[in-house]
LOKELUM-565254 format. One record per residue (C-alpha): residue number from 1; x, y, z. Coordinates in pm, 1 decimal. Layout:
<nodes>
NODE;NUM;X;Y;Z
...
</nodes>
This chain:
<nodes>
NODE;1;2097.6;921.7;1132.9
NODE;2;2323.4;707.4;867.8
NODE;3;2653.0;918.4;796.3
NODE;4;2577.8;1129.2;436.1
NODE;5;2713.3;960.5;136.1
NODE;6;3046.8;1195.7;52.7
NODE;7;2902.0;1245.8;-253.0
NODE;8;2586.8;1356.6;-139.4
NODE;9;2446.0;1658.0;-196.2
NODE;10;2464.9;1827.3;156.7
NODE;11;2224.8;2127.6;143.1
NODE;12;2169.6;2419.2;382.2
NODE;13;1755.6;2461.5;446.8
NODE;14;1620.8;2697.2;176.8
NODE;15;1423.0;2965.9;271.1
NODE;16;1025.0;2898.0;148.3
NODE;17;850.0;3034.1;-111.7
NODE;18;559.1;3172.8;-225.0
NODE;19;414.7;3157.5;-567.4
NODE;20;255.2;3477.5;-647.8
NODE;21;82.8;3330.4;-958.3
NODE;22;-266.3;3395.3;-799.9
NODE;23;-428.2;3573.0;-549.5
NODE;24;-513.1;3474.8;-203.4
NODE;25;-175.8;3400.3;-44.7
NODE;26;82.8;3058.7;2.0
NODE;27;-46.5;2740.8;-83.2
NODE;28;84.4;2419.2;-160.2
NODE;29;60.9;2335.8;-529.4
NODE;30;174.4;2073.0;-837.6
NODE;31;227.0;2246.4;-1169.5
NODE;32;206.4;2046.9;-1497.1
NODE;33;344.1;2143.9;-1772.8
NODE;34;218.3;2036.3;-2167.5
NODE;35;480.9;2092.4;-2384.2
NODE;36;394.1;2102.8;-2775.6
NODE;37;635.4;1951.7;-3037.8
NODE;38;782.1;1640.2;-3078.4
NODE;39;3547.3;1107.8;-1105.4
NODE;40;3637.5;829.4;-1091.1
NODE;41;3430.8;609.1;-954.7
NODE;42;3102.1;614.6;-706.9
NODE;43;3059.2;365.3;-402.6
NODE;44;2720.3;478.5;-321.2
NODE;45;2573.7;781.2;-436.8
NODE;46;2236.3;947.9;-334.9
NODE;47;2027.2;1238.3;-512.0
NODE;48;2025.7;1581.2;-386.0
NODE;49;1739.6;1715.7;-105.2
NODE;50;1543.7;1909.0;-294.1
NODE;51;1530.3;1725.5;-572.2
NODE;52;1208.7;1567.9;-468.0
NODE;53;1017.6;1263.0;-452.0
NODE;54;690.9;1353.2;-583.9
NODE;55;694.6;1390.7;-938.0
NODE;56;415.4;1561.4;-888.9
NODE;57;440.9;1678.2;-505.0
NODE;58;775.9;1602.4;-459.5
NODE;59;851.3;1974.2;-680.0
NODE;60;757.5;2181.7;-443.4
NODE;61;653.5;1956.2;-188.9
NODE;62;517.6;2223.8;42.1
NODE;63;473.9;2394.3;-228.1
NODE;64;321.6;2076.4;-479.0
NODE;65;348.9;2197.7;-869.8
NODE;66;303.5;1927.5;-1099.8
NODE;67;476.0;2030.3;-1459.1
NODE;68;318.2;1820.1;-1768.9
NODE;69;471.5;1872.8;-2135.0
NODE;70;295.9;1721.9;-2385.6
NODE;71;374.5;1726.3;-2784.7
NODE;72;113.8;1839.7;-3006.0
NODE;73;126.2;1866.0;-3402.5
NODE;74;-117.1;2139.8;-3443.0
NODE;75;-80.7;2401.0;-3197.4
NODE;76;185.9;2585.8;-3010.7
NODE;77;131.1;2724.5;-2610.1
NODE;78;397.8;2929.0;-2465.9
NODE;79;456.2;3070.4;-2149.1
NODE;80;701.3;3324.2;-1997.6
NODE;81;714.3;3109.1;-1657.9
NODE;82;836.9;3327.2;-1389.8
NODE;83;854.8;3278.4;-985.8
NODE;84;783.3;3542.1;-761.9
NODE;85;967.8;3463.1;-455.9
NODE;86;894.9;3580.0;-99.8
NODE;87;1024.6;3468.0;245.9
NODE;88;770.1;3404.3;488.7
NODE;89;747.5;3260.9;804.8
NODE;90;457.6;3146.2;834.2
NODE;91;453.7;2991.1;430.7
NODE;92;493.2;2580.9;523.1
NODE;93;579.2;2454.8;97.1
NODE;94;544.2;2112.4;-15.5
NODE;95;848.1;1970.7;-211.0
NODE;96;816.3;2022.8;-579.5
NODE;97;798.3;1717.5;-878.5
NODE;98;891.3;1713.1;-1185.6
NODE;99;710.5;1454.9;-1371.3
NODE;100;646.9;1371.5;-1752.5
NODE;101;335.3;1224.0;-1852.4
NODE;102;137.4;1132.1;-2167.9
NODE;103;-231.6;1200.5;-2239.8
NODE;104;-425.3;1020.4;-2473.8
NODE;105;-418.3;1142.3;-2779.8
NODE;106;-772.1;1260.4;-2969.5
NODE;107;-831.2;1094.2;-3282.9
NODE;108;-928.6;1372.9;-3588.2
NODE;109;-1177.9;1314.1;-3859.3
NODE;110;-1175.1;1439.4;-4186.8
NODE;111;-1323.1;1444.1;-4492.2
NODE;112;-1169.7;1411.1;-4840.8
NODE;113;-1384.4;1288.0;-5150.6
NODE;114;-1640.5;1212.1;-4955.2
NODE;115;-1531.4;957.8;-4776.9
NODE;116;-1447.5;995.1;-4382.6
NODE;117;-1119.3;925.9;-4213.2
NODE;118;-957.1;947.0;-3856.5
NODE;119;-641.2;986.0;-3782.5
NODE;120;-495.9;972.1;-3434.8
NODE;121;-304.9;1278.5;-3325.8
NODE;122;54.3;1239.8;-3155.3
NODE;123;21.7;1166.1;-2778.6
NODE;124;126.4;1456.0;-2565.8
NODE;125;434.6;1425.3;-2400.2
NODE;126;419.0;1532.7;-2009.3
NODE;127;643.8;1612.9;-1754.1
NODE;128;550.2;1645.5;-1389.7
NODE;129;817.4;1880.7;-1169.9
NODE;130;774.3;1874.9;-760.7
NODE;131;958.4;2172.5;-651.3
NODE;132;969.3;2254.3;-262.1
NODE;133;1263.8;2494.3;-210.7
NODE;134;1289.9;2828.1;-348.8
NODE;135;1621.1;2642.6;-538.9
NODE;136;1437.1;2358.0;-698.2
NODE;137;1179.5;2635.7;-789.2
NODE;138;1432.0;2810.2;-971.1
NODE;139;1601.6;2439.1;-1125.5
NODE;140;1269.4;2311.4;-1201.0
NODE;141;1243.9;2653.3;-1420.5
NODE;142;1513.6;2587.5;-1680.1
NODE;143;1323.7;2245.5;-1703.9
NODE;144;1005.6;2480.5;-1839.9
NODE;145;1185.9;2671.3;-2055.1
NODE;146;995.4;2568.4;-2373.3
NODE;147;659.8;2581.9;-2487.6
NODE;148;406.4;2488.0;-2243.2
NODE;149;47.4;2452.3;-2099.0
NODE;150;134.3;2499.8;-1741.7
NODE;151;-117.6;2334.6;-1507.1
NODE;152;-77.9;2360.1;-1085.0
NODE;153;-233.5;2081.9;-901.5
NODE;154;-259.2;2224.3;-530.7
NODE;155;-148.3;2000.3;-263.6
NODE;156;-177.5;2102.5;117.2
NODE;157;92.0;1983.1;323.6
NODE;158;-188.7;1826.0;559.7
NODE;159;-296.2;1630.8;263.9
NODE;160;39.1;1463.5;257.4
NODE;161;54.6;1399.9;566.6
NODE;162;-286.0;1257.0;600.8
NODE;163;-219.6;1018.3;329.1
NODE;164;132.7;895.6;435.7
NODE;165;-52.8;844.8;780.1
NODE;166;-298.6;629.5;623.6
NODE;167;-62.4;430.0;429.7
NODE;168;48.0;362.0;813.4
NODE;169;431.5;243.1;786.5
NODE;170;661.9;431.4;583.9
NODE;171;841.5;706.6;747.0
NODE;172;1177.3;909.6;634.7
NODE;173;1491.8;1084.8;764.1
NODE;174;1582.6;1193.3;410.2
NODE;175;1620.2;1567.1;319.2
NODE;176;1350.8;1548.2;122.1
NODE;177;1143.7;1487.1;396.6
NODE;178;784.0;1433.8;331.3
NODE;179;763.1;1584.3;35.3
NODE;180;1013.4;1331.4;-145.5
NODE;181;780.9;1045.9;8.6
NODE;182;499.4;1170.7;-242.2
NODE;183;694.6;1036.7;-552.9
NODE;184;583.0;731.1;-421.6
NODE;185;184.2;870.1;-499.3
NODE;186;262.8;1004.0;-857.3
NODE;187;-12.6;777.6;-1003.7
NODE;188;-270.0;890.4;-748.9
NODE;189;-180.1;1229.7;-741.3
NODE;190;-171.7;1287.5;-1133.9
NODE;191;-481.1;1211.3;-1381.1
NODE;192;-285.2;1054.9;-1656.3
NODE;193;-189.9;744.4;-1816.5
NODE;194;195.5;727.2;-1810.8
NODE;195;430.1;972.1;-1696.7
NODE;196;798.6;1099.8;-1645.5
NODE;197;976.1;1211.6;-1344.5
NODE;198;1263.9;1383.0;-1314.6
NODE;199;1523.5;1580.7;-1016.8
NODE;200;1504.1;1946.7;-1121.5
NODE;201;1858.2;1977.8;-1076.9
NODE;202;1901.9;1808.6;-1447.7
NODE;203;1813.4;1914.8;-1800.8
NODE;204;1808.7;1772.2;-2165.4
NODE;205;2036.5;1805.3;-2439.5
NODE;206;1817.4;1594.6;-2621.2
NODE;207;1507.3;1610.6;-2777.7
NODE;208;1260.1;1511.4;-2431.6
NODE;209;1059.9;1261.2;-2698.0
NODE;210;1376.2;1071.0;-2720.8
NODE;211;1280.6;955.8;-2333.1
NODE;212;917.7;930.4;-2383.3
NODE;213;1000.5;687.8;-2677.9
NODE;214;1084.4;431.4;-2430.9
NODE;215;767.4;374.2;-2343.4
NODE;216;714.7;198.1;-2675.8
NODE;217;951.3;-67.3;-2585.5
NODE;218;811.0;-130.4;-2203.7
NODE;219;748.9;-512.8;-2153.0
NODE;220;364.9;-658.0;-2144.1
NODE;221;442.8;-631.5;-1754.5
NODE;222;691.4;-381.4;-1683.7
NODE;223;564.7;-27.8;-1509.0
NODE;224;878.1;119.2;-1349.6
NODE;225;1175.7;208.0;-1525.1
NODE;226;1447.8;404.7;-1365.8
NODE;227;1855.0;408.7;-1330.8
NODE;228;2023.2;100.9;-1261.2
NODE;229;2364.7;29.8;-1112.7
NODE;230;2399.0;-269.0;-1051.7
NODE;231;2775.4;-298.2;-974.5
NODE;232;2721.7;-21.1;-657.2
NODE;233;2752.3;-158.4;-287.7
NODE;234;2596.9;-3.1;-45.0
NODE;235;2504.8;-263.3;236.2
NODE;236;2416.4;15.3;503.0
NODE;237;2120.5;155.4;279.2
NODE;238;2075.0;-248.4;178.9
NODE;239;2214.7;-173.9;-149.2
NODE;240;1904.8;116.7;-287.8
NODE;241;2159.8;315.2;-419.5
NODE;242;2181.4;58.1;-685.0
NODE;243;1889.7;218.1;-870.7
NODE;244;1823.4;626.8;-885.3
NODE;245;1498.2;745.2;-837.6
NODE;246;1642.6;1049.2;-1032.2
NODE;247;1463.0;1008.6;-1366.1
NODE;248;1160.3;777.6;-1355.0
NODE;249;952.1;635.7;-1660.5
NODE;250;580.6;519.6;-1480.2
NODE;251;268.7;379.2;-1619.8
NODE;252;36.2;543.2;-1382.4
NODE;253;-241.8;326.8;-1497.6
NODE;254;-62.3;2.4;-1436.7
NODE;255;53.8;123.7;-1099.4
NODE;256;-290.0;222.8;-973.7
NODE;257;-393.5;-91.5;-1122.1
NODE;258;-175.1;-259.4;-922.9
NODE;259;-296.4;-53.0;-630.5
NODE;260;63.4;5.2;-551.7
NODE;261;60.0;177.7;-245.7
NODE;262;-146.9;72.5;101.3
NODE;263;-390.4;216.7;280.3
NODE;264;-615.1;215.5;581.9
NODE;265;-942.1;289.6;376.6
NODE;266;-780.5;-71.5;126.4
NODE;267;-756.7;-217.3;494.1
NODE;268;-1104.5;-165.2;588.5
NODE;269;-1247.3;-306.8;281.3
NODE;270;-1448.3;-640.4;353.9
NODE;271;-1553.0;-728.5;5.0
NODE;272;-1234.5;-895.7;-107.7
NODE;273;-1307.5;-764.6;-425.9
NODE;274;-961.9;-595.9;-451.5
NODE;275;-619.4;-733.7;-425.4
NODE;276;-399.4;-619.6;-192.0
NODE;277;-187.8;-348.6;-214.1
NODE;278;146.0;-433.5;-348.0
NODE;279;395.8;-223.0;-136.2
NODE;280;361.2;-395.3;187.0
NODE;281;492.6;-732.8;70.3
NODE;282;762.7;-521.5;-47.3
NODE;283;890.7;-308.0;236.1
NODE;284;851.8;-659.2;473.4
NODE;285;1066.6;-888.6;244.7
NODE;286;1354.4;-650.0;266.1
NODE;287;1285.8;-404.2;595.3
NODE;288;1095.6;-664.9;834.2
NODE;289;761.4;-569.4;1005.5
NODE;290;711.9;-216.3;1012.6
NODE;291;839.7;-39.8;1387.1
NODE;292;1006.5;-415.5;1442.8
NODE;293;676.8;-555.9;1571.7
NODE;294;474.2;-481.4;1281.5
NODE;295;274.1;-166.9;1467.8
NODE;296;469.1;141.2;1381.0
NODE;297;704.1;256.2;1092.1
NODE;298;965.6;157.9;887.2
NODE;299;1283.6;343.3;1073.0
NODE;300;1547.7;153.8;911.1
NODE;301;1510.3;236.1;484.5
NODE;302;1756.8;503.7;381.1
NODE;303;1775.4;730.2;91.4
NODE;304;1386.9;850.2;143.9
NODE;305;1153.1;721.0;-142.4
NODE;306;1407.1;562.7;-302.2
NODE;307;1503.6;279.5;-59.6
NODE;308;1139.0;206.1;-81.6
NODE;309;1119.4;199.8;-476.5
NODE;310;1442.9;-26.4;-430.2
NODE;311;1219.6;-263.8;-180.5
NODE;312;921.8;-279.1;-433.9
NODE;313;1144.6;-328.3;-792.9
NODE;314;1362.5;-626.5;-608.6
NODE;315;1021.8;-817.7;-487.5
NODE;316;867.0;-772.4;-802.8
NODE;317;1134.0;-736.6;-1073.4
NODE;318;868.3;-829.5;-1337.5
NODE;319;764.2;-495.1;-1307.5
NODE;320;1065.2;-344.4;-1339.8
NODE;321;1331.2;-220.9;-1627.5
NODE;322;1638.4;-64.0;-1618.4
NODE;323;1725.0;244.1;-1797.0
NODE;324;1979.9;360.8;-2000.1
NODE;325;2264.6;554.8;-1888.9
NODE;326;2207.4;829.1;-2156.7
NODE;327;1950.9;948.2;-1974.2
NODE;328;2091.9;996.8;-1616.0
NODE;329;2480.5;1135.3;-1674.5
NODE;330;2580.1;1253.2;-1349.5
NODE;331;2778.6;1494.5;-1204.4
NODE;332;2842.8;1284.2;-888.8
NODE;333;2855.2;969.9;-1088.5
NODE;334;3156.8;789.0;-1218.8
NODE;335;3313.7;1109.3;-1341.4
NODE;336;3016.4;1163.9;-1652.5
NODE;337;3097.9;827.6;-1765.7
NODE;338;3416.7;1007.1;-1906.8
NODE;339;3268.2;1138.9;-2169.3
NODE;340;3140.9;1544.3;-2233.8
NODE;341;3129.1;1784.7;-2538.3
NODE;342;3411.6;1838.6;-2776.3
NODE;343;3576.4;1598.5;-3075.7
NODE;344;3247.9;1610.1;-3294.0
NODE;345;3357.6;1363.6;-3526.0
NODE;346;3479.1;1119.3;-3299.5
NODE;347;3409.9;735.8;-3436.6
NODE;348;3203.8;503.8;-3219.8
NODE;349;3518.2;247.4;-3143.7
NODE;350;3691.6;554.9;-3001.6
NODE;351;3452.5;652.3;-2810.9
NODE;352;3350.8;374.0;-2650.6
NODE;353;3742.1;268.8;-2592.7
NODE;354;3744.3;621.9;-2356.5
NODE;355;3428.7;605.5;-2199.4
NODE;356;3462.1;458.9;-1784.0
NODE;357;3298.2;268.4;-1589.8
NODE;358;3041.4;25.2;-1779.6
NODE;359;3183.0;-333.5;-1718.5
NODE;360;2961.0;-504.5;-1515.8
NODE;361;2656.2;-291.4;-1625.3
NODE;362;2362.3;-298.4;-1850.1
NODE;363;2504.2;-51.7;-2057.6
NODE;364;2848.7;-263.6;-2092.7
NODE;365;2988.4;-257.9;-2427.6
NODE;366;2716.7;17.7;-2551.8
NODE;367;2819.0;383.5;-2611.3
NODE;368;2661.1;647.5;-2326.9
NODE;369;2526.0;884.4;-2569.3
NODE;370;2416.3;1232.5;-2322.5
NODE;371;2048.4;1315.2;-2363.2
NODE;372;1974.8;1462.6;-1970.0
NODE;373;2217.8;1587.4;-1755.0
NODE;374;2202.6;1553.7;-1412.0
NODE;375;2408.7;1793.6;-1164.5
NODE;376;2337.4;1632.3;-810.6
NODE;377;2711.1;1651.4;-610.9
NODE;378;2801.9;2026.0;-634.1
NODE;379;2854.0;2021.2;-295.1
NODE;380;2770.7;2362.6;-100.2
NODE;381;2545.9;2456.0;-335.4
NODE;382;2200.1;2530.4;-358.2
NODE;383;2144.6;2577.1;-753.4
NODE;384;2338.1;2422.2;-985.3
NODE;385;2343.8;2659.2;-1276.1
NODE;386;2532.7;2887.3;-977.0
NODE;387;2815.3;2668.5;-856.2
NODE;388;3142.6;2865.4;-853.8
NODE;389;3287.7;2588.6;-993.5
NODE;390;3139.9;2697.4;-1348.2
NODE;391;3364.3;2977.4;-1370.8
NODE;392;3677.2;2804.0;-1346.0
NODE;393;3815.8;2634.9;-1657.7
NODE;394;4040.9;2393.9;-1485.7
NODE;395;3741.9;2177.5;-1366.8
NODE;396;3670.3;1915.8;-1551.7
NODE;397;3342.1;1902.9;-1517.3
NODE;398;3313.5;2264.8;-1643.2
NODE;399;3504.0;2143.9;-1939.2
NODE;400;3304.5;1907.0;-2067.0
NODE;401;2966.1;2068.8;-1999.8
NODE;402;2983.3;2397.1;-1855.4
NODE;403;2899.7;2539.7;-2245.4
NODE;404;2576.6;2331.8;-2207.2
NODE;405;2498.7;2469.8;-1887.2
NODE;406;2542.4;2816.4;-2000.9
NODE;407;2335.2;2810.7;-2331.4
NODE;408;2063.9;2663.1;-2168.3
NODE;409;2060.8;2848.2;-1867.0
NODE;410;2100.6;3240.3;-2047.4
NODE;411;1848.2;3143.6;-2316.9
NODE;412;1617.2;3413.9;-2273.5
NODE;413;1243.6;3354.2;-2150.1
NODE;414;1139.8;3622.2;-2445.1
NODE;415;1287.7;3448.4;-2696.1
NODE;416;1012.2;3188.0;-2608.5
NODE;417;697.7;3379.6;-2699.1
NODE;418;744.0;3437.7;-3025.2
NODE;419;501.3;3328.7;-3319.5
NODE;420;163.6;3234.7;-3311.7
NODE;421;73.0;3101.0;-2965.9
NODE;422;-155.5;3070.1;-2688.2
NODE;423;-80.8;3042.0;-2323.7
NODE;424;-314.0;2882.7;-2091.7
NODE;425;-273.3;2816.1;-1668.7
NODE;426;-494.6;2639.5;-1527.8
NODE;427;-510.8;2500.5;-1202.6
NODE;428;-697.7;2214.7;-1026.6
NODE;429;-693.4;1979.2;-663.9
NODE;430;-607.0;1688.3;-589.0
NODE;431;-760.5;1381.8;-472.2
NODE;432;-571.3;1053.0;-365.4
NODE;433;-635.3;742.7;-536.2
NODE;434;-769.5;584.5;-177.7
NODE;435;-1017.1;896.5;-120.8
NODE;436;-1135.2;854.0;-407.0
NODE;437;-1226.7;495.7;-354.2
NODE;438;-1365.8;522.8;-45.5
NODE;439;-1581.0;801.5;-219.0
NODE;440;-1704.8;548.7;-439.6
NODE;441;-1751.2;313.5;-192.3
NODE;442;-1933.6;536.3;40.6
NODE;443;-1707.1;497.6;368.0
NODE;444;-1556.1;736.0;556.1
NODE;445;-1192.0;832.8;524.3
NODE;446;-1069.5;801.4;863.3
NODE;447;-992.5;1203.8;1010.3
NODE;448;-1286.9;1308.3;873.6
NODE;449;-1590.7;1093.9;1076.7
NODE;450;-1812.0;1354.8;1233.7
NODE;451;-1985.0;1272.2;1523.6
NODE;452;-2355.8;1205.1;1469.1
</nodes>
């Protein structure tokens, strides 16, 4: 095991949960989640455990809920979201993800004069959450406190395991364990065109749109976009914590397009209709052959799904755009940039004279203007919003954003369901990209041959 960074996020095991939502027990889920409206300095850093990998899965990977907010001009859903947490034993929970995705928007036809016209309604905005601790549960919450169709997409542990085994290579010693491997299967695991993922230990101060607006300014080619620093050295995890798989911008469609990640059904296709899948390339440019003789799995990537995203953006760059700092201010991370709340009427020049750590960065000589917070190096504990650190004045971190923390963690859930609105749950399975072709192509997907 590679020493923890000492800024890592060192987490005792959570106890599991159980959702309580419906009847019939534990099971792994994905919610989604529709909402309607528009320290110096950091070597090597690494996300916290539970702040998981699947976007979708990697929530509540052992328990999956996929969260998806999406904007709407016409209609309002609410929810009172609450968690009904157990202990159990015997309850195995799938990491959680959090994940933001957009839905095509329906066009709208109306009449005036008599003459027809459409008009194309604002694209939903959605966010997927994986949650799989009872903390990231209870995170991934403040994330949902707004209006919201809530959707769970139920994921069995022994689904993610059966598709990890028949992508046949990757393996983890992360924290995040399997469940942080499924942010790597956001696109297969979620029905949607684009989509947003982000650690449930972080919240906005920003309208959310203001992130989905970068989609608008994506490249002809470019499908990933996540945190970039560049300037970071970290030669032991070959240098992946020079990107965050934190908060994650992903065109589903040009991923599974791509056919991004591998898999034994792809393998066993002899029409060479389909290109390969792009991941292995990847993972053998920067890791070597998989087990050492290219037979096993990949024992020597660090950082869980993010040394592998790392692997994939540096052989294909083209695919690939960095993102700006204002949306990934960290609490482990070059001290918040030095900049936090206070001095409204502070003038740009001033600001940016103050702010630390940008030289030799894509955001050199901009301003970090704060939109998401992220609060990933409280060290001991489990959920942010209950670091003991937030009660003492003299740190600095609770000086510059302890009031944000505050406001938006005591907002009330009631105050939410107010006005006309209309709450809707649904929930739904989930089928793997790879199952579902080999569904199409009428072969077997290997574990499930029955003798004749």
């Amino acid at each position: 095991m590679p020493a923890e960074s000492p800024y890592g996020h060192n987490r005792t095991p959570s106890s599991q949960f159980t959702l309580t939502t419906y009847p019939g027990g534990s099971y792994d889920t994905t919610f989604q989640l529709q909402h309607q409206g528009g320290l110096s300095f950091l070597l090597a850093f690494r996300r916290r455990r539970y702040c998981l990998t699947i976007a979708i899965v990697v929530f509540l990977l052992i328990y999956s809920f996929v969260f998806f907010s999406s904007a709407s001009s016409d209609k309002t859903a609410s929810i009172n979201t609450q968690f009904d947490v157990a202990d159990s034993a015997t309850t195995k929970l799938a990491g959680q993800t959090t994940v933001f995705v957009t839905l095509p928007a329906q066009p709208t036809t109306t009449q005036s004069n008599g003459a027809l016209s459409e008009t194309q309604e604002p694209e939903p905005v959605v966010f997927v959450l994986v949650v799989w601790s009872r903390p990231s549960a209870i995170e991934g919450a403040l994330l949902v406190k707004r209006d919201v169709l809530v959707r769970f997409y139920k994921l069995t542990w022994q689904s993610m395991l059966d598709r990890i085994q028949r992508e046949g290579t990757i393996s983890t010693d992360h924290s995040a364990g399997l469940p942080g491997l499924m942010k790597l299967f956001l696109h297969e695991i979620v029905p949607v065109r684009r989509g947003i993922y982000i650690d449930t230990d972080a919240f906005f101060i920003s309208d959310p749109t203001v992130l989905w607006s970068v989609f608008k300014d994506f490249k002809a080619s470019t499908a990933i976009v996540m945190s970039s620093h560049p300037d970071q050295d970290s030669p032991e995890w070959h240098h992946a914590s020079r990107i965050c798989s934190c908060v994650m911008l992903l065109e589903f469609e040009k991923l599974r397009s791509l056919r991004l990640m591998d898999s034994s059904i792809y393998r066993s296709d002899s029409s060479n209709r389909f290109a390969p899948a792009l991941a292995p390339d990847a993972f053998r440019a920067m890791y070597g052959l998989p087990g050492g003789d290219g037979h096993g799995q990949y024992e020597n990537v660090r950082l869980g799904d993010q040394g592998y995203w790392w692997a994939i953006i540096d052989h294909r760059p083209d695919i690939y755009e960095p993102l700006s700092f204002d949306f990934e201010v960290m609490s482990c991370l070059m001290n918040t940039y030095n900049t936090g709340l206070g001095d409204d009427n502070v003038k740009e020049a001033t600001e940016l004279s103050r702010q630390s750590f940008l030289k030799g960065t894509p955001q050199e000589g901009k301003i970090v203007r704060p939109k998401l917070l992220h609060f990933n190096c409280l060290h001991g504990t489990d959920v942010y919003m209950e670091w003991k650190g937030w009660s003492n004045p003299e740190e600095l971190l609770t000086q510059r954003w302890g009031p944000a923390v505050k406001y938006h963690n005591g907002y009330k859930w009631i105050w939410l369901n107010s006005g006309h609105a209309s709450v809707r749950i649904e929930t739904t399975g989930v089928t793997f990209a790879d199952e579902t072709f080999a569904s199409d192509a009428g072969v077997p997907i290997p574990g499930t041959e029955t003798d004749s």
